[in-house]
VOPAGU-2260 file (C-alpha; in pm, 1 decimal, decimal comma):
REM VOPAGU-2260
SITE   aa  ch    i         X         Y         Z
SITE  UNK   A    0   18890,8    3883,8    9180,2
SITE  UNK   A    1   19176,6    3711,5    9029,1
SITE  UNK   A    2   19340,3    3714,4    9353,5
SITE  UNK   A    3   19080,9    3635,9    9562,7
SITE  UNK   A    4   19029,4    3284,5    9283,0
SITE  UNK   A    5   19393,3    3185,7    9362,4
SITE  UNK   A    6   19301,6    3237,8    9758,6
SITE  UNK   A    7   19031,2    2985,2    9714,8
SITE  UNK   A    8   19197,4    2754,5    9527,1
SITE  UNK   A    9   19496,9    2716,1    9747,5
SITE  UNK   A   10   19298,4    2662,6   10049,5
SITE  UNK   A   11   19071,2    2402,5    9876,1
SITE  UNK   A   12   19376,6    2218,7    9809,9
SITE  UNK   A   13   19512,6    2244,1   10127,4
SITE  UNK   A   14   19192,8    2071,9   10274,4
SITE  UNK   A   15   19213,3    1787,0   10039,7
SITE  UNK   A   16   19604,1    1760,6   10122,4
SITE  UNK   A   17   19501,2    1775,1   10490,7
SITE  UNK   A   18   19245,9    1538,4   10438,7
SITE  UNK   A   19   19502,3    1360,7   10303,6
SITE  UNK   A   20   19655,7    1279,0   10542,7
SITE  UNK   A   21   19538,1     940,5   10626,9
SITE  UNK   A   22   19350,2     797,6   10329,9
SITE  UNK   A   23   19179,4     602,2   10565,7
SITE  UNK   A   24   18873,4     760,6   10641,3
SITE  UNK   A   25   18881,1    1020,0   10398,3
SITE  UNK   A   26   18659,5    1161,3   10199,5
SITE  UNK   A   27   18512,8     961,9    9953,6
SITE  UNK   A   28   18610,6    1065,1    9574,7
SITE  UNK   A   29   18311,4    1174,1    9363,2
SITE  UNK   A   30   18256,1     899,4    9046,7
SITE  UNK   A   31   18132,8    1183,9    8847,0
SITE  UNK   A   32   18386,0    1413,0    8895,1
SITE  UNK   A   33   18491,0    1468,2    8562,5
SITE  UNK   A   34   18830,8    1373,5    8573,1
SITE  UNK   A   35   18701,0    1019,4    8676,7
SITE  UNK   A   36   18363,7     936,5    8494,7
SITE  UNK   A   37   18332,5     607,4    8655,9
SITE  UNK   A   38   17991,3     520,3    8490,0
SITE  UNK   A   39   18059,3     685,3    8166,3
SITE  UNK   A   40   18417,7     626,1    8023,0
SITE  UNK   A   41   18452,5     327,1    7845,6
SITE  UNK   A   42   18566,1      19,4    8074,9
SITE  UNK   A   43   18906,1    -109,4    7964,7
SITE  UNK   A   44   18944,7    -365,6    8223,3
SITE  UNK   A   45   19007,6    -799,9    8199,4
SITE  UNK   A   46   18596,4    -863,8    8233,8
SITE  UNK   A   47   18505,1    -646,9    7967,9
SITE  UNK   A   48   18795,8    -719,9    7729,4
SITE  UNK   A   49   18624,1   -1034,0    7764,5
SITE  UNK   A   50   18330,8    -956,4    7733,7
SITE  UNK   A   51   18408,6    -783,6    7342,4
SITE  UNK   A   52   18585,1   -1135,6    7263,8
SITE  UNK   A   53   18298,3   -1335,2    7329,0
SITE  UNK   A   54   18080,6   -1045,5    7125,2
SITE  UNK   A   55   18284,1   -1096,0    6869,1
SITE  UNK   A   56   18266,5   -1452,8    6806,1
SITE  UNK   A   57   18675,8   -1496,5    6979,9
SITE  UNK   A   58   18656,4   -1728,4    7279,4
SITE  UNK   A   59   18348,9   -1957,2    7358,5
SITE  UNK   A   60   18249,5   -2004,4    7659,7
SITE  UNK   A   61   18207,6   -2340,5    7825,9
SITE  UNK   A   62   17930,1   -2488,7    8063,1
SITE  UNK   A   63   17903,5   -2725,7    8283,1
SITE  UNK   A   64   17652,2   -2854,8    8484,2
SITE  UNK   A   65   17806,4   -2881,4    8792,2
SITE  UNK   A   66   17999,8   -2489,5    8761,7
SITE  UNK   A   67   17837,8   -2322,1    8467,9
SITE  UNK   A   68   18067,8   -2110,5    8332,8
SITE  UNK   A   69   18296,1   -2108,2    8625,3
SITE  UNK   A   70   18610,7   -2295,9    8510,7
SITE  UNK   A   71   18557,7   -2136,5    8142,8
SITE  UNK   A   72   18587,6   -1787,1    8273,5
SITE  UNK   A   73   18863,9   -1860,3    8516,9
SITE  UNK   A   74   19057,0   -2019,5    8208,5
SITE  UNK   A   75   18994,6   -1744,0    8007,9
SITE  UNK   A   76   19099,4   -1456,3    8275,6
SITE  UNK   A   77   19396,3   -1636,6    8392,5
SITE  UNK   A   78   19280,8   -1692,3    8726,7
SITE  UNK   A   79   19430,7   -2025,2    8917,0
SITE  UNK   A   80   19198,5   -2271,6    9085,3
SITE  UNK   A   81   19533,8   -2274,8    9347,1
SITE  UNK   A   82   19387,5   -1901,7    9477,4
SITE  UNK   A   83   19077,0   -2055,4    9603,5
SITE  UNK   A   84   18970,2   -1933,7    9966,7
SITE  UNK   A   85   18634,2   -1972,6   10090,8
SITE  UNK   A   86   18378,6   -1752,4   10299,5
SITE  UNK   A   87   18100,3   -1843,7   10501,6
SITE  UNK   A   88   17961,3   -1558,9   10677,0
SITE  UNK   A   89   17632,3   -1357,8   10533,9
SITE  UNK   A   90   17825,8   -1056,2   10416,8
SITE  UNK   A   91   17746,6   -1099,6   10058,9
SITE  UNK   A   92   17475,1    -952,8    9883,6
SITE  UNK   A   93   17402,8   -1333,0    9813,9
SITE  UNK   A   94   17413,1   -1327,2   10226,8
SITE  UNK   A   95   17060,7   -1600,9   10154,2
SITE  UNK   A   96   17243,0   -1864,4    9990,9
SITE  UNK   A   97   17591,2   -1867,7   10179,3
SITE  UNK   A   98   17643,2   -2044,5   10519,7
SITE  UNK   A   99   17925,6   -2235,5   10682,0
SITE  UNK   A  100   17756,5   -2557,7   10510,9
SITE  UNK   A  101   17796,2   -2403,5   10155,7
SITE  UNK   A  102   18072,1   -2107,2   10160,5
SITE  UNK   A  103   18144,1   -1882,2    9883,8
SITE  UNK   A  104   18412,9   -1955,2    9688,4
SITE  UNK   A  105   18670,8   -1672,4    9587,3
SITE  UNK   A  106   18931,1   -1692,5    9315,9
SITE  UNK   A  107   19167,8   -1410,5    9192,7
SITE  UNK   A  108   19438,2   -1320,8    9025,4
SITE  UNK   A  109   19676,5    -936,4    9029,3
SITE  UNK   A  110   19385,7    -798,6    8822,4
SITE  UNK   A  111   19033,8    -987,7    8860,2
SITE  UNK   A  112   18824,3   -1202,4    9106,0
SITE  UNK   A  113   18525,2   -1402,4    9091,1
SITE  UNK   A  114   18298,6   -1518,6    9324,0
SITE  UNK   A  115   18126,3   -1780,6    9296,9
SITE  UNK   A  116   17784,5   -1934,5    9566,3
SITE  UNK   A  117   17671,1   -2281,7    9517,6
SITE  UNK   A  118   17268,9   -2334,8    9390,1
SITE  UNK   A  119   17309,9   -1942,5    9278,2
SITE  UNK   A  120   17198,9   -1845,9    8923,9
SITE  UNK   A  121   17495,3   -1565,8    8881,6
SITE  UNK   A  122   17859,9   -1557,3    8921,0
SITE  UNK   A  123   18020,8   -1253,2    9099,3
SITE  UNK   A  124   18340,0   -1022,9    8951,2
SITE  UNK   A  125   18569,1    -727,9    9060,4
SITE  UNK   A  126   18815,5    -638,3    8773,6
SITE  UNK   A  127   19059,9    -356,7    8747,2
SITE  UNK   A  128   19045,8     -89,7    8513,6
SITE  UNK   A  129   19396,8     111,5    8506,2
SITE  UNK   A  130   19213,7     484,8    8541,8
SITE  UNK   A  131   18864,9     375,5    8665,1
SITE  UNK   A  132   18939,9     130,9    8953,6
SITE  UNK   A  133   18732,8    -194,7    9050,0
SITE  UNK   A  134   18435,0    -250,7    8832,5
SITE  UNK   A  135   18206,6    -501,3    8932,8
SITE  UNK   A  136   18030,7    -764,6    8670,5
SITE  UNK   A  137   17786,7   -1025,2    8720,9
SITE  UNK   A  138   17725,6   -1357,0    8458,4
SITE  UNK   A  139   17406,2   -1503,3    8463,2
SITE  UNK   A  140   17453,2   -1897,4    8501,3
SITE  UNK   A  141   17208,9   -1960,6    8229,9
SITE  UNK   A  142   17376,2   -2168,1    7904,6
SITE  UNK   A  143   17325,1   -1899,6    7643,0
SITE  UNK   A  144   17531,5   -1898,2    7276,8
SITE  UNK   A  145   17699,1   -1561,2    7402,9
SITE  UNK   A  146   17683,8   -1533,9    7775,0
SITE  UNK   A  147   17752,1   -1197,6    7837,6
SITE  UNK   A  148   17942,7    -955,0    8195,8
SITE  UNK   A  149   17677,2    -688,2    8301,9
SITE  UNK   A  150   17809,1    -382,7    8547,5
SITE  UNK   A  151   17648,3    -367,6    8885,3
SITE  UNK   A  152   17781,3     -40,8    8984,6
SITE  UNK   A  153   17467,3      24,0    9208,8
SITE  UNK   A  154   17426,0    -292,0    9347,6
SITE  UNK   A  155   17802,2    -331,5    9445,8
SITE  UNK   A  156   17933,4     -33,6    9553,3
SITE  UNK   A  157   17713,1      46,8    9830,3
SITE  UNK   A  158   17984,5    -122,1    9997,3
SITE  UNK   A  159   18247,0    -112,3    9788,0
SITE  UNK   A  160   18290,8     247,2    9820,8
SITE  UNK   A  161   18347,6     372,7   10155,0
SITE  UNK   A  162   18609,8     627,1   10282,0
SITE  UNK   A  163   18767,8     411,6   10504,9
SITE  UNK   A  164   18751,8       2,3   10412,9
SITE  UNK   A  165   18810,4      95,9   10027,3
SITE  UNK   A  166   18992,9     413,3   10085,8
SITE  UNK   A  167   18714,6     656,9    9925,2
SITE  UNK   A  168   18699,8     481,1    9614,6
SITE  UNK   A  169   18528,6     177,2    9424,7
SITE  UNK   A  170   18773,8     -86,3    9596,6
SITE  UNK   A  171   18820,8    -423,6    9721,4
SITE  UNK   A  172   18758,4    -523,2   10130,8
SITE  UNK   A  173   18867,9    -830,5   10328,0
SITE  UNK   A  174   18618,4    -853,6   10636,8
SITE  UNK   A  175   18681,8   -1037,9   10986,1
SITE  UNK   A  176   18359,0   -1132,4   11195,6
SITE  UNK   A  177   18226,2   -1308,3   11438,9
SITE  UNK   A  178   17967,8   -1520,3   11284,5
SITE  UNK   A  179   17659,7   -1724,0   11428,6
SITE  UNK   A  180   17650,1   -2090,6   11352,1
SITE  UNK   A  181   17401,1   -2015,4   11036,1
SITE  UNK   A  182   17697,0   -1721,9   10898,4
SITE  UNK   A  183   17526,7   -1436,2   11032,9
SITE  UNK   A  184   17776,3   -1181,4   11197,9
SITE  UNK   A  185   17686,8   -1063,3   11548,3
SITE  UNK   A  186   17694,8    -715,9   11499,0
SITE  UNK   A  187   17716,2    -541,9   11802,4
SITE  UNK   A  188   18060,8    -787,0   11847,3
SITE  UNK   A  189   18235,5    -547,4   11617,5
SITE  UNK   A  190   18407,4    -619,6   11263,0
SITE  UNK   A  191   18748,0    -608,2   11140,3
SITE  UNK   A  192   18874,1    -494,8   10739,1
SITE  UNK   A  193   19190,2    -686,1   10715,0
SITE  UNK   A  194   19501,8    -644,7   10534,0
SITE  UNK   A  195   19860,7    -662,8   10553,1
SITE  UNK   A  196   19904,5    -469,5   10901,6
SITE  UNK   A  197   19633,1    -650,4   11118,9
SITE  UNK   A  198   19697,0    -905,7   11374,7
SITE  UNK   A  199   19678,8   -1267,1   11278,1
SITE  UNK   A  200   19391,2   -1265,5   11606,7
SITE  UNK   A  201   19159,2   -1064,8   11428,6
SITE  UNK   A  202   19177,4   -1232,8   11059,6
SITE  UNK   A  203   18967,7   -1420,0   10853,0
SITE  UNK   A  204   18625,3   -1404,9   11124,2
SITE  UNK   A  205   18349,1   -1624,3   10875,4
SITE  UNK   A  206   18617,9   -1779,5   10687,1
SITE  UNK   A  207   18734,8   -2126,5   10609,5
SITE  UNK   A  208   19142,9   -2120,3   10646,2
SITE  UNK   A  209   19360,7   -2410,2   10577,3
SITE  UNK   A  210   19700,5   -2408,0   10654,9
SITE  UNK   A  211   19998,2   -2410,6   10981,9
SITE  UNK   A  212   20076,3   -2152,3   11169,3
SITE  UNK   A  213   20192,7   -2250,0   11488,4
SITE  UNK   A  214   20134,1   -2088,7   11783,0
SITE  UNK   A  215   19995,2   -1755,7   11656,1
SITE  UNK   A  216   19597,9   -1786,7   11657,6
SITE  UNK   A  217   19270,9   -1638,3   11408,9
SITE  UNK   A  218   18924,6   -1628,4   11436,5
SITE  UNK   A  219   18893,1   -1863,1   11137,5
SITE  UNK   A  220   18711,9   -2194,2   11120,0
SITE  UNK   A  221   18494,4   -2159,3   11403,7
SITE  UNK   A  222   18144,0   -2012,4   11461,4
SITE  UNK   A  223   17970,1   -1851,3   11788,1
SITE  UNK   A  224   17776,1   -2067,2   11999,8
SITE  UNK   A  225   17698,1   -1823,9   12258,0
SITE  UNK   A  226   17577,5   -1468,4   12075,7
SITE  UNK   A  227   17556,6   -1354,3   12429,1
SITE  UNK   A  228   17965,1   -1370,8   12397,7
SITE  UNK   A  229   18047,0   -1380,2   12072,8
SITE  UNK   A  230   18407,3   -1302,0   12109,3
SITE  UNK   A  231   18409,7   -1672,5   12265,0
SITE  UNK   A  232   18472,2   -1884,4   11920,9
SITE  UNK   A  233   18563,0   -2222,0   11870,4
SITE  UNK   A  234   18887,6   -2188,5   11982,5
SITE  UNK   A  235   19185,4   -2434,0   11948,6
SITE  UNK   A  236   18945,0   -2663,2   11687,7
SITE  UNK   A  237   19008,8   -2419,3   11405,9
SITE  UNK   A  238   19374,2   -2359,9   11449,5
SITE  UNK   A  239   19652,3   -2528,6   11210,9
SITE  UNK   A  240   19351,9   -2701,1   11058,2
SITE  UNK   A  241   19464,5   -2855,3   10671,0
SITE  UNK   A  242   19148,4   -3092,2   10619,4
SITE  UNK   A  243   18778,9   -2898,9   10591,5
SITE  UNK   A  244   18580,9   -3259,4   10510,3
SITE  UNK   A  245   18440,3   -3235,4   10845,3
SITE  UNK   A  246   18281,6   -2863,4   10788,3
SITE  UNK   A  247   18109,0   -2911,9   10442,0
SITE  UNK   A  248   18120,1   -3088,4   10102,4
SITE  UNK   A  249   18439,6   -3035,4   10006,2
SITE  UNK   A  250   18426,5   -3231,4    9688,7
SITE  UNK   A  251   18157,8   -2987,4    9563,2
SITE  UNK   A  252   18430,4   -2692,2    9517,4
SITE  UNK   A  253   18697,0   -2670,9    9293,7
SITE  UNK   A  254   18938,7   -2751,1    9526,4
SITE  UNK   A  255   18893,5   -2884,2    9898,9
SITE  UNK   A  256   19152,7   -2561,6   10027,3
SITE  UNK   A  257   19114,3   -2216,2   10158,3
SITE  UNK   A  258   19503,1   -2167,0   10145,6
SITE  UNK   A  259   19614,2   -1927,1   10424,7
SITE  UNK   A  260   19871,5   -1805,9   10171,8
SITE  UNK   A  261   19609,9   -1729,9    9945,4
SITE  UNK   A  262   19395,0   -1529,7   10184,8
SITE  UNK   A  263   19734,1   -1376,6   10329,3
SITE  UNK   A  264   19738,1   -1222,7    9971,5
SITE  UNK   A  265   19394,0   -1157,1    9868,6
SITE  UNK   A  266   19448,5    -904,2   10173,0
SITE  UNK   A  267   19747,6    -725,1   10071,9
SITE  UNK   A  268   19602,5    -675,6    9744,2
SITE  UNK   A  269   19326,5    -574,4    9834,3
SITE  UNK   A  270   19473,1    -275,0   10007,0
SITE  UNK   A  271   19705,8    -246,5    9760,5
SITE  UNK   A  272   19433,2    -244,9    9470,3
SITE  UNK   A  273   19292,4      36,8    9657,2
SITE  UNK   A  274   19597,2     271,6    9700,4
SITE  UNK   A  275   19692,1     229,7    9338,8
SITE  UNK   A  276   19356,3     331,9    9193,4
SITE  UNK   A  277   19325,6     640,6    9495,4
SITE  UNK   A  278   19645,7     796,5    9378,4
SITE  UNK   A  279   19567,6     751,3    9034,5
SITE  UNK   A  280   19170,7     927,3    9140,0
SITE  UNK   A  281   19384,2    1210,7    9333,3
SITE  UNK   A  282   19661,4    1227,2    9041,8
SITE  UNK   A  283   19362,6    1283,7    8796,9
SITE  UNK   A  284   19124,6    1507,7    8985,8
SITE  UNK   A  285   19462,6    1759,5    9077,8
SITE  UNK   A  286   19568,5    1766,7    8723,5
SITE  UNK   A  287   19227,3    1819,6    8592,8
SITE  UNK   A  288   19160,4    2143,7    8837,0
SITE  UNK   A  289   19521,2    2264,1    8774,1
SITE  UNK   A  290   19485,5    2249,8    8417,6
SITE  UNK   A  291   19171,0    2482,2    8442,1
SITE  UNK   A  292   19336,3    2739,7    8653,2
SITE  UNK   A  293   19651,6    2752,5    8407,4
SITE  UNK   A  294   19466,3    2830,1    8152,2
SITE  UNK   A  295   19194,4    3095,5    8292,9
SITE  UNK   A  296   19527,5    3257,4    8448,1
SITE  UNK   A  297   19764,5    3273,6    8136,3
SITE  UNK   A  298   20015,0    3002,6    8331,2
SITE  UNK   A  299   20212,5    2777,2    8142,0
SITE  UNK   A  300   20029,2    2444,3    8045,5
SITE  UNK   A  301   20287,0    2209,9    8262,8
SITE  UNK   A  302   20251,8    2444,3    8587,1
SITE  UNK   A  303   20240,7    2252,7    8861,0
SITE  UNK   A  304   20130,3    2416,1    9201,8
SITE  UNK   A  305   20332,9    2373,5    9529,2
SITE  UNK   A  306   20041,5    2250,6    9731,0
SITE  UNK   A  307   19872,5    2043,4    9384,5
SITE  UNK   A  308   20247,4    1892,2    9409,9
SITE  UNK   A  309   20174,4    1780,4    9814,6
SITE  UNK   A  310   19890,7    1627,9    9748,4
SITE  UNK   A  311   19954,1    1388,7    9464,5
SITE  UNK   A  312   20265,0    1304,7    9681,5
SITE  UNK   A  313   20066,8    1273,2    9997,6
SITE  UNK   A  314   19884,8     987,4    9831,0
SITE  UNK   A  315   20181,9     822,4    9666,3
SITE  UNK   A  316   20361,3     825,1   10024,3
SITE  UNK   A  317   20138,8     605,0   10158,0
SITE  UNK   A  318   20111,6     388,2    9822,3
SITE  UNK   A  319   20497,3     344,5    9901,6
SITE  UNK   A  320   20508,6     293,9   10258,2
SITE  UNK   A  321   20225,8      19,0   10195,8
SITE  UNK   A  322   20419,5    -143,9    9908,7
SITE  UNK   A  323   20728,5    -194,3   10146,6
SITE  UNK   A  324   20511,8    -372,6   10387,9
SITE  UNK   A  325   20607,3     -87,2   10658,0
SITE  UNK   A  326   20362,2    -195,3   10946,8
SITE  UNK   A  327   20322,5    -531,9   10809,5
SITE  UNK   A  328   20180,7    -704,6   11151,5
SITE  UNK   A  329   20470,2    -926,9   11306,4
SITE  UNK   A  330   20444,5   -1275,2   11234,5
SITE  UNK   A  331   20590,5   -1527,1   11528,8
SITE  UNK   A  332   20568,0   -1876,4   11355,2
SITE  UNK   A  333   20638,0   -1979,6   11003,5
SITE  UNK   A  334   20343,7   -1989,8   10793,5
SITE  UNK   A  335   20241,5   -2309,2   10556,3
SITE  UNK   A  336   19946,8   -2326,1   10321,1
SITE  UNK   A  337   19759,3   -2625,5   10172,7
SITE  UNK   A  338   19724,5   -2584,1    9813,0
């Protein structure tokens, strides 16, 4: 029986290694697998270390009629107006109130972002916790003495966890489409999730982008007129554009920029926000089973496993390879942001 255990468990492994392979469209880690607990170990990310100061009488939020709490939080997380880039296709669960007239706003920093729709009552958040991943937060936009950051795990990660955009785990996505002229993404046009290795052609589809970059082209800034060819956007009108006034109200965001630098980052972290937290998901799940089987087997407590050993360094591979921009997508002009 023994032997027939350690059979089983080395194949098991294998699979995951094999599955390994490519994190990209994986399998999707279980949450309550119990070397993760997503919903039930306590949170120790920026949003709810916040969220115990304000509890506790330590910072105060501030409101303002034109943001709510929106520059208070971002004070109080660290995050710079400077990061600003802006989104105006429907693929928001606030899809109803965003258009290319009134874009949602992003902001981030290495460890939290929040989003943030004009005329809507809520503000949106994705912070990283150092074992648990992205959690996701709303704040209600209602002046209260102690505002307080609710989870939305079910709400959220319908599409924030996905085996191949987020890599399996509750993650972070950049998304490229070809919108209508009301936001709306043609659907049957395709989609693209972009990060650090994807053409500068297929970024930042629905999104405002200000900045140069030559003669190197994106689907950015433009809308399409014709559904029955989407792939036909705007064209030339929303390259090396570094003025939005003509698009929508500037003066009604915190900043009239959706930086190209900024959005050139938001996508390598968002990718790399999703690595970390899969190798630390693999790291803890292999340690967790190993652990069990040292112990029902009489093995030394710090046994490690040839193929438990692959896999945590299957992971970490790619982790690496992504941190030293390997296929980072060739760039032919210099690049030049706004903000």
């Amino acid at each position: 029986m023994r032997n027939r255990f350690k059979v089983f468990l080395a194949l098991s492994l294998a699979v995951a290694t094999a599955a390994l392979a490519d994190l990209a469209g994986s399998y999707v880690v279980p949450l309550d697998d119990e070397a993760i607990r997503y919903a039930t170990r306590p949170a120790d990310d920026p949003v709810e270390r916040l969220n115990k100061k304000i509890a506790r009488g330590e910072v105060k939020l501030e409101f303002d009629d034109a943001h709510g709490y929106l520059r208070s939080v971002m004070r109080a997380l660290e995050i710079p107006v400077e990061s600003q880039v802006l989104v105006f296709s429907k693929t928001s669960f606030q899809a109803a109130v965003i258009s290319p007239a009134w874009p949602r706003a992003l902001y981030f920093n290495d460890s939290t972002a929040v989003g943030s729709v004009h005329s809507s009552d809520l503000l949106e958040f994705a912070s990283v916790d150092p074992k648990l991943g992205v959690i996701f937060y709303t704040l209600d936009q209602k002046k209260v003495a102690k505002p307080h950051f609710d989870r939305r795990d079910a709400a959220c990660l319908q599409c924030h966890d996905s085996g191949g955009p987020t890599l399996g785990v509750p993650g972070l996505m950049v998304r490229s489409v070809y919108p209508d002229a009301s936001g709306m993404p043609v659907f049957q046009a395709g989609d693209f999730f972009t990060d650090q290795r994807s053409p500068l052609k297929e970024r930042w589809g629905g999104w405002y982008v200000t900045g140069t970059h030559g003669k190197m082209t994106h689907m950015g800034n433009a809308v399409a007129r014709d559904r029955d060819n989407p792939e036909k956007l705007e064209g030339a009108a929303g390259l090396n554009v570094t003025d939005l006034t003509n698009k929508f109200d500037t003066g009604a965001y915190l900043t009239p920029h959706s930086d190209i630098v900024a959005l050139m980052t938001l996508e390598h972290q968002a990718r790399m926000t999703n690595l970390i937290t899969r190798v630390g998901y693999e790291t803890a799940i292999t340690m967790e089973g190993q652990a069990a089987f040292n112990k029902a087997y009489h093995q030394p407590a710090d046994e490690l496993s040839e193929v438990a050993r692959h896999r945590i360094d299957s992971a970490v591979e790619q982790l690496v390879e992504y941190m030293l921009f390997l296929d980072e997508a060739k760039l032919d002009a210099p690049i030049k942001g706004t903000a």
